[in-house]
C-alpha positions as CSV (number, residue, x, y, z in Angstrom):
1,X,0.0,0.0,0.0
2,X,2.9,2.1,0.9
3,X,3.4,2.7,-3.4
4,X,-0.5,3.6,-3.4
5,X,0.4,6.2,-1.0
6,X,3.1,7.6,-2.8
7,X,1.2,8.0,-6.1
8,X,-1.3,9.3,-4.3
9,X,0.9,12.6,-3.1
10,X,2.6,12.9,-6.8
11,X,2.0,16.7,-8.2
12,X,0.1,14.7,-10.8
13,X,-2.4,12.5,-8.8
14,X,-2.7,16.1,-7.3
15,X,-3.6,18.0,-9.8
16,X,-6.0,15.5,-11.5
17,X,-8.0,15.5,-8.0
18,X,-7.6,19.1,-8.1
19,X,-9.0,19.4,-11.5
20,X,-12.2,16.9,-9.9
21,X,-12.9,19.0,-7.2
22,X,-12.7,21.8,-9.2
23,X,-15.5,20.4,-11.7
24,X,-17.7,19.4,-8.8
25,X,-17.3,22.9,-7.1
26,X,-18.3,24.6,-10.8
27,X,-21.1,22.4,-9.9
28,X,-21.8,23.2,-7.0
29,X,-21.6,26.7,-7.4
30,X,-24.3,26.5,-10.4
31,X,-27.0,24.7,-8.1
32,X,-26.1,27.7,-5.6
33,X,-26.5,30.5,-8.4
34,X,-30.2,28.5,-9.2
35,X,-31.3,28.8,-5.5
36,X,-29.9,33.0,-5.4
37,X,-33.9,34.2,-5.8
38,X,-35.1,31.7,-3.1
39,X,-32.4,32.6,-0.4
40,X,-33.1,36.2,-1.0
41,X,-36.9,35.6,-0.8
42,X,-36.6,33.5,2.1
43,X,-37.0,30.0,0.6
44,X,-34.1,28.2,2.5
45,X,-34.1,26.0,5.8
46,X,-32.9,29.0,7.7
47,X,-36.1,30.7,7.5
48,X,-38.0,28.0,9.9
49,X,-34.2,28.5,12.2
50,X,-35.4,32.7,12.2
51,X,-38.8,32.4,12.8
52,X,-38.0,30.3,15.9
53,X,-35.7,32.8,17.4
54,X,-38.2,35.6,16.5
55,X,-40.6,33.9,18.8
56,X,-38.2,33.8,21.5
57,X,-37.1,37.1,21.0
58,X,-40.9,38.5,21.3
59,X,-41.1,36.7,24.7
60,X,-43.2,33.5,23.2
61,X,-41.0,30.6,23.9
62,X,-43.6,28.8,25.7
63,X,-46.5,28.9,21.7
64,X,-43.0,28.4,20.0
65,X,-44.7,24.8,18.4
66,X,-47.6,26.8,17.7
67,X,-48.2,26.3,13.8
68,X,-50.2,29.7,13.6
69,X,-47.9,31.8,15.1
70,X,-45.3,30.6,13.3
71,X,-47.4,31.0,10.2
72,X,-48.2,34.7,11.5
73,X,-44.8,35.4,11.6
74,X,-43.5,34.0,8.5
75,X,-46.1,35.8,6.6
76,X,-44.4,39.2,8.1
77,X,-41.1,38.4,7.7
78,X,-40.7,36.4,4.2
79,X,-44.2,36.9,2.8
80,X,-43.5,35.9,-0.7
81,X,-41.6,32.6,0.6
82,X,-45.3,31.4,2.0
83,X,-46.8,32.4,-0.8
84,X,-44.3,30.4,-3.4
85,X,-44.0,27.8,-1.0
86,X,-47.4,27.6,-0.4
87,X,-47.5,27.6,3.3
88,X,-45.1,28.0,6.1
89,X,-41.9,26.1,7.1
90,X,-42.4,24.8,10.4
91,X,-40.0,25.0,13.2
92,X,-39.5,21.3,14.0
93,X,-36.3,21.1,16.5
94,X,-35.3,21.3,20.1
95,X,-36.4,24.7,21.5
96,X,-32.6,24.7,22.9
97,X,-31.2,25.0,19.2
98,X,-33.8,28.3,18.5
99,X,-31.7,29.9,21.5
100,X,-28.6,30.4,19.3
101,X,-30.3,32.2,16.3
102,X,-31.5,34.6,19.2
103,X,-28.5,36.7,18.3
104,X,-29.4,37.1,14.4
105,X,-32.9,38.3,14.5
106,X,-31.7,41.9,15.5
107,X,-30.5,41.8,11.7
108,X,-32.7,41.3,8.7
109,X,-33.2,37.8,7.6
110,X,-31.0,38.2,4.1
111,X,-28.3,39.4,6.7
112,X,-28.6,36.9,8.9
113,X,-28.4,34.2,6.3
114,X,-25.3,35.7,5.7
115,X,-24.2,35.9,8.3
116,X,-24.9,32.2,9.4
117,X,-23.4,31.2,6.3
118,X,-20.1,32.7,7.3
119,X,-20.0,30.9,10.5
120,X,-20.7,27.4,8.3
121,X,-17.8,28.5,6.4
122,X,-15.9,28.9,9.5
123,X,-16.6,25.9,10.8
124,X,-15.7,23.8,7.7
125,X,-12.5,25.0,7.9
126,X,-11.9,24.2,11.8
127,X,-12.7,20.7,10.5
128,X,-10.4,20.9,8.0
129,X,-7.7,22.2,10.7
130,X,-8.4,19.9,13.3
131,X,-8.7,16.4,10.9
132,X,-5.7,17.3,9.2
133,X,-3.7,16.8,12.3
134,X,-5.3,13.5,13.7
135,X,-5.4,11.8,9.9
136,X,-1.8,11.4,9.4
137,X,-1.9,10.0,5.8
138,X,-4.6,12.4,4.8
139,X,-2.9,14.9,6.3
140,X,0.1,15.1,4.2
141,X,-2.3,16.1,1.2
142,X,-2.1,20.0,0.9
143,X,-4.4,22.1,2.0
144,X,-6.5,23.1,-1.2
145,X,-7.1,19.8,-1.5
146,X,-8.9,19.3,1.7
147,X,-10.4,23.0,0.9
148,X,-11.2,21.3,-2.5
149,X,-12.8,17.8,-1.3
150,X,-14.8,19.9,1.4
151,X,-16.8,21.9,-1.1
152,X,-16.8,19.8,-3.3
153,X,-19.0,17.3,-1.3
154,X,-22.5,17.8,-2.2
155,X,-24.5,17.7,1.4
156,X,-22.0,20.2,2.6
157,X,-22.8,23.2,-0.4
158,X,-26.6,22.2,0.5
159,X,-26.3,22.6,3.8
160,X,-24.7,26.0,3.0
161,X,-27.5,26.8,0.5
162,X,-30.6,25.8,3.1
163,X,-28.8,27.5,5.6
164,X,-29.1,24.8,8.0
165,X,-27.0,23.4,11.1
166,X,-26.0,20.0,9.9
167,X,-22.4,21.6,9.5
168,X,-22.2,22.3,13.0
169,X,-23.5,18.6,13.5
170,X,-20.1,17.4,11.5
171,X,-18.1,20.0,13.8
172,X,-19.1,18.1,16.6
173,X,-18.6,14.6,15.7
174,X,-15.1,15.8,14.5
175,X,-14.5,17.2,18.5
176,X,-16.1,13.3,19.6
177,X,-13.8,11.9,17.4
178,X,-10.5,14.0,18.3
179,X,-11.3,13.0,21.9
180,X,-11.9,9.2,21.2
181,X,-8.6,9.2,19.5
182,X,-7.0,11.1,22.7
183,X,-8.9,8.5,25.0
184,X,-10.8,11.2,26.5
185,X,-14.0,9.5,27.0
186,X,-16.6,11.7,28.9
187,X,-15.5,14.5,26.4
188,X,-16.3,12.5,23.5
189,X,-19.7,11.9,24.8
190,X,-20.4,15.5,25.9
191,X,-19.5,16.3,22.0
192,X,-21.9,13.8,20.5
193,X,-24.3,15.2,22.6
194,X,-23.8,18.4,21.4
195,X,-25.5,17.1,18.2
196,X,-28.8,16.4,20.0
197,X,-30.0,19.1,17.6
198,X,-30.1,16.3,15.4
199,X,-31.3,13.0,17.8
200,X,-32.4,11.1,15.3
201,X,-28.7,10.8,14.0
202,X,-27.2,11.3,17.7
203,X,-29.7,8.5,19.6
204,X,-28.7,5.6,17.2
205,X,-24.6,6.7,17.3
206,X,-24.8,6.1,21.4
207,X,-26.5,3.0,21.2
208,X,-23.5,1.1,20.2
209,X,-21.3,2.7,23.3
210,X,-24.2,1.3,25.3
211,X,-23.8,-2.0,24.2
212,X,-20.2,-2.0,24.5
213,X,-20.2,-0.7,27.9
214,X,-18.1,2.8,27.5
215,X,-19.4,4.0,30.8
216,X,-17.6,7.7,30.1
217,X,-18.6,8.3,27.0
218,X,-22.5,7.3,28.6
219,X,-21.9,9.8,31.4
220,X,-20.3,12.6,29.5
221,X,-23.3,12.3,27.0
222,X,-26.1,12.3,30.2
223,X,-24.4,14.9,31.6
224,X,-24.7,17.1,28.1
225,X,-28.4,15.8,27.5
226,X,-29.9,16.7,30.8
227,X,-28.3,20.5,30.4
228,X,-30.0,20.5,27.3
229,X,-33.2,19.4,28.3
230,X,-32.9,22.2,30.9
231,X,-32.3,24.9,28.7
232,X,-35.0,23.5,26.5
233,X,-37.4,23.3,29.8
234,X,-36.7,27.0,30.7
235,X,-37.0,28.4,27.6
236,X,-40.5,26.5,26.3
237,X,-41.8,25.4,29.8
238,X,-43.2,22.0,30.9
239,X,-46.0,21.8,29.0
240,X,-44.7,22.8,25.4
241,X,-42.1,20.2,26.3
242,X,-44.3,17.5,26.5
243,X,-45.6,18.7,23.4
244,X,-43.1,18.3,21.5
245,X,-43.3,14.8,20.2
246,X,-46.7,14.7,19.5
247,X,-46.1,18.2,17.5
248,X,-43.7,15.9,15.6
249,X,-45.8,13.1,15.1
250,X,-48.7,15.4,13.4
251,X,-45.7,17.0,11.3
252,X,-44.4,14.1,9.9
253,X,-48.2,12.6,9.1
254,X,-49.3,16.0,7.8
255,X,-49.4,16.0,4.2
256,X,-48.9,19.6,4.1
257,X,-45.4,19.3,4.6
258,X,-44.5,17.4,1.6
259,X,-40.6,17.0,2.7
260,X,-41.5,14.9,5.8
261,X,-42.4,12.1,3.5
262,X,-40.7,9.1,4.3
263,X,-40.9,7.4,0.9
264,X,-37.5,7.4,-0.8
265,X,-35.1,9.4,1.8
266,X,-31.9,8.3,2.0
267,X,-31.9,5.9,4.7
268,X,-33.4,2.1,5.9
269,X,-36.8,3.4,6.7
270,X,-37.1,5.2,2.7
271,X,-35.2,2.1,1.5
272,X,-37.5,-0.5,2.6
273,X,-40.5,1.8,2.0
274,X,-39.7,2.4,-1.7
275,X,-39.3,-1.6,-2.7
276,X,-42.7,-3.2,-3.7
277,X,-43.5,-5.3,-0.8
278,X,-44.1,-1.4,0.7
279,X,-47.8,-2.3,-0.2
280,X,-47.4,-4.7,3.2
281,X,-47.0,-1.6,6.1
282,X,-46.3,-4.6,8.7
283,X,-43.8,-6.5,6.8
284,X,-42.7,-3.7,6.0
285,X,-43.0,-2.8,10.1
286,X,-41.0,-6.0,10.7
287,X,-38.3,-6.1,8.6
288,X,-37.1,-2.4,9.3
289,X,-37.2,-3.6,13.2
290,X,-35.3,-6.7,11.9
291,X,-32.4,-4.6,10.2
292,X,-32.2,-2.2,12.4
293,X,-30.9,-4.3,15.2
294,X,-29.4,-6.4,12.9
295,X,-27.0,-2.6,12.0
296,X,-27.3,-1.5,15.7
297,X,-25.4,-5.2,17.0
298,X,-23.5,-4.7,14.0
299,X,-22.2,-1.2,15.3
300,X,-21.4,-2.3,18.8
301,X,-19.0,-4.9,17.3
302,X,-17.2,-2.6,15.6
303,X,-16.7,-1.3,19.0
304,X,-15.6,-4.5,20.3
305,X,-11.7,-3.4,20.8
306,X,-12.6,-1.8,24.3
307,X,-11.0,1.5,24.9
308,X,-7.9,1.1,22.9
309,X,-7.8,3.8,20.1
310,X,-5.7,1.9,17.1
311,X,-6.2,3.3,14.5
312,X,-7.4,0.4,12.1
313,X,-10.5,0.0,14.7
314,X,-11.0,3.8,15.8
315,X,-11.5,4.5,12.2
316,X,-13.3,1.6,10.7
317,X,-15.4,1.9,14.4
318,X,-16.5,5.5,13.9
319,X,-16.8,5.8,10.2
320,X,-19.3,2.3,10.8
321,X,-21.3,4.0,13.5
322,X,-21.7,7.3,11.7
323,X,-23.1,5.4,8.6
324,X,-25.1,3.7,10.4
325,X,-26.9,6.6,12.3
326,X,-27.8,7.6,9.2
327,X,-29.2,4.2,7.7
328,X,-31.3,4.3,11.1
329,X,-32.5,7.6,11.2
330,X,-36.0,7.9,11.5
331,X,-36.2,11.3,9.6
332,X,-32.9,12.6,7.2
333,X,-32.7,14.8,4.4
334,X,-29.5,15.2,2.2
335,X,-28.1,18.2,4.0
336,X,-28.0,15.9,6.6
337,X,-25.6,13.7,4.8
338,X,-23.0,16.1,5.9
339,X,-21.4,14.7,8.9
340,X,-20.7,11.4,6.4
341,X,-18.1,13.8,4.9
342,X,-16.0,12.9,8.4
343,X,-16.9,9.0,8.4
344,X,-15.9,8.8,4.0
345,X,-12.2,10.6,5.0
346,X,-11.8,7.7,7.6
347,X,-12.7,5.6,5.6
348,X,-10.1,6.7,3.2
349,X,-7.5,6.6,5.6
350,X,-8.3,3.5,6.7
351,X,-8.0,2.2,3.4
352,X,-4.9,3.8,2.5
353,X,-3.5,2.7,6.1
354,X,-4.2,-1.1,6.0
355,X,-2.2,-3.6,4.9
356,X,-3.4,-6.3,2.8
357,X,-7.1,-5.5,2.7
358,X,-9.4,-8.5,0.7
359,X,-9.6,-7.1,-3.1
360,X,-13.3,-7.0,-3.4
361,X,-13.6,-4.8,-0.2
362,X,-11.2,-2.2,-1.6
363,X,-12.7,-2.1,-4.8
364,X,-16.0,-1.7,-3.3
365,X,-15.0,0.4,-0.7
366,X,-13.3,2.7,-3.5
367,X,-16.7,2.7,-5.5
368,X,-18.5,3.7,-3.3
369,X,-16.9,6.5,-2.0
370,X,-16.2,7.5,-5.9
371,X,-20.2,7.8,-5.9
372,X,-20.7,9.9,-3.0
373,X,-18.2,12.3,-3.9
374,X,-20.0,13.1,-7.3
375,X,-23.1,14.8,-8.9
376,X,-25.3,11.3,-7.6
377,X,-26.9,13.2,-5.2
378,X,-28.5,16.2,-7.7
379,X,-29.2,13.2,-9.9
380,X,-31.2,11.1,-7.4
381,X,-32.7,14.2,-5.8
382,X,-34.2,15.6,-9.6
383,X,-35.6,11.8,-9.7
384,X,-36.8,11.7,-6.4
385,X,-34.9,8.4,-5.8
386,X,-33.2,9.3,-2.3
387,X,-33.1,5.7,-1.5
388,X,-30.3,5.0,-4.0
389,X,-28.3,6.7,-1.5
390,X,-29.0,4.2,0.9
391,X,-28.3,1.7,-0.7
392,X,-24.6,2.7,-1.5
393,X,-24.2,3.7,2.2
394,X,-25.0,0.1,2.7
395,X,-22.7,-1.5,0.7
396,X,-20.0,0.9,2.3
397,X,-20.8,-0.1,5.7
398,X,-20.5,-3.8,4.9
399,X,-17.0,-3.1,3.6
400,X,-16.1,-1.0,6.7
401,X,-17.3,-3.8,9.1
402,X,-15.7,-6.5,7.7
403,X,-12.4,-7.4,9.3
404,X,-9.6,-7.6,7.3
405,X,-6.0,-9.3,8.1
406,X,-3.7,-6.0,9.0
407,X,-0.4,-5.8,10.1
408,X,1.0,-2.5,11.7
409,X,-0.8,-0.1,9.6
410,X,0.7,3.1,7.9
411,X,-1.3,5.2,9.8
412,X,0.4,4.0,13.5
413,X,3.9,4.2,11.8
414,X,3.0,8.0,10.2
415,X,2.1,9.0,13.9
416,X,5.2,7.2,15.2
């Protein structure tokens, strides 16, 4: 592997990825021009992030899952958003998340988009500095071309364009991550539940650590949760707190909002839903329960090394368990995707780290992540066909979880 390596930081293999991440960022770039009017108007995922913090601002925390006042002030702020969209974009997350676009509704919301977009930016790039210091084959790469693989990932420029938070979900699982690889458990699991913004990617990641036993990463997510859920309980109150998951339930079962639909998202529940047998809703029921434990065993045993942070398991471990938080998320939309952009680079270095890796499972492993870092997801998306996704992300767990016969990988001798 040690020649792979080398080709891989020639000027030449260089440029050609530069010239690929350059394509894909031209890309990119277009699908952001296309979506100008609709940011301006107020279109984007940030507007629901806005009209949360406007209620908190006017002193409403406790009717913030109140669909009409939401309606009553989207209809003020981004008028011709409802009226294009049809109707309003609800506020659907943790009330503790609406406390930290507090800040931005002193601004208009075009300004705050902005500025929320430059703190996305900034964040990318404190990934970018932090991984390229704990990935030591990766990290030998120069910088634009971690600038250029960043950008040129797909979820990531959506997130950007919706102007949603999933970015500061990947920031996070890069600070669990750092920590893991320090042994620093209880700080790990503060980090990933940092992402509780997200639980539906952050609930099935801790299961595993559960299983397994990691008693300090349990603890340092508890601790985390229960602050949250304070904040949360002081700024909506008891009784909107309760609400909240049966304000979820009527969302996601509310045909109005057409981008709750389950059907063909990118994960188990849209994959088995969009096969035929979906005409059976409790075989349906049954074989997602089935799968889902089947991925959720399958995650604590990629945990199975204990503590120890080699880097052959600590890669293959986390990249597993971030993969399959998606696959069993009950709700995920492709700007969630973002945080995979963490679990494909250890993947990478993984491969390129290991010794003697079975030839199917590399060229797999290298197909797939050929596929998601490409135009797939704009293709699948203008199809509606979401669930193709999760079918790649699939295959690329198998490849992760299988063992494979290493020696002392080129990762552990590039740290030593």
């Amino acid at each position: 592997m040690l020649h792979f390596l080398r080709a891989m930081l020639e000027k030449k293999t260089q440029q050609k990825l530069a010239i690929y991440f350059g394509v894909m960022i031209f890309i990119n770039c277009f699908v952001f021009w296309r979506s100008a009017h609709g940011i301006a108007i107020g279109l984007s995922d940030f507007a629901s992030f806005y009209t949360a913090a406007e209620i908190l601002r006017e002193g409403r925390g406790h009717e913030l899952y109140d669909l009409n006042l939401q309606a009553a002030v989207q209809r003020s702020v981004m008028p011709e958003a409802v009226r294009e969209r049809g109707g309003i974009l609800p506020y659907n997350h943790p009330a503790f998340e609406a406390i930290v676009f507090l800040p931005l509704t002193v601004f208009s919301l075009q300004t705050a988009f902005r500025i929320w977009f430059s703190i996305n930016v900034g964040l990318l790039f404190a990934v970018i500095g932090a991984l390229r210091k704990y990935l030591p084959l990766l990290g030998q790469a120069p910088f634009y071309l971690w600038a250029g693989a960043c950008f040129s990932f797909p979820p990531i420029v959506i997130t950007l364009i919706q102007g949603q938070d999933s970015i500061a979900l990947l920031f996070f699982y890069c600070l669990a991550f750092i920590a893991l690889s320090r042994e620093a458990e209880f700080s790990a699991g503060s980090w990933i539940a940092a992402g509780l913004f997200k639980f539906q990617i952050a609930i099935p990641f801790i299961v595993p650590f559960l299983l397994r036993k990691r008693w300090g990463i349990i603890a340092g997510f508890c601790f985390v949760a229960t602050l949250l859920l304070i904040i949360s309980l002081g700024t909506v109150g008891f009784a909107s707190l309760l609400q909240y998951p049966n304000y979820l339930w009527k969302l996601d079962h509310d045909p109005t909002f057409g981008w709750l639909v389950p059907f063909r998202t990118p994960n188990l529940r849209g994959l088995i839903l969009s096969l035929p047998l979906s005409i059976y809703p409790r075989l349906c029921a049954a074989l997602l329960a089935i799968l889902s434990g089947m991925l959720v065993l399958a995650g604590g045993f990629a945990w199975r090394n204990g503590s120890t942070p080699k880097y052959s398991s600590l890669y293959r471990a986390f990249s597993g368990n971030l993969l399959m938080s998606v696959l069993l998320s009950y709700h995920i939309l492709v700007h969630d995707l973002s945080v995979l952009f963490l679990a494909l680079l250890l993947v990478v270095e993984n491969s390129l780290g290991g010794s003697d890796i079975v030839g199917w499972i590399r060229i797999a492993t290298w197909a797939c992540l050929a596929l998601l870092w490409s135009p797939l997801y704009f293709v699948v998306m203008r199809i509606d066909r979401l669930d193709i996704l999760a079918m790649v992300f699939l295959i690329l767990l198998i490849t992760v979880l299988i063992p494979s016969p290493y020696r002392k990988t080129l990762g552990e001798q590039a740290v030593k």
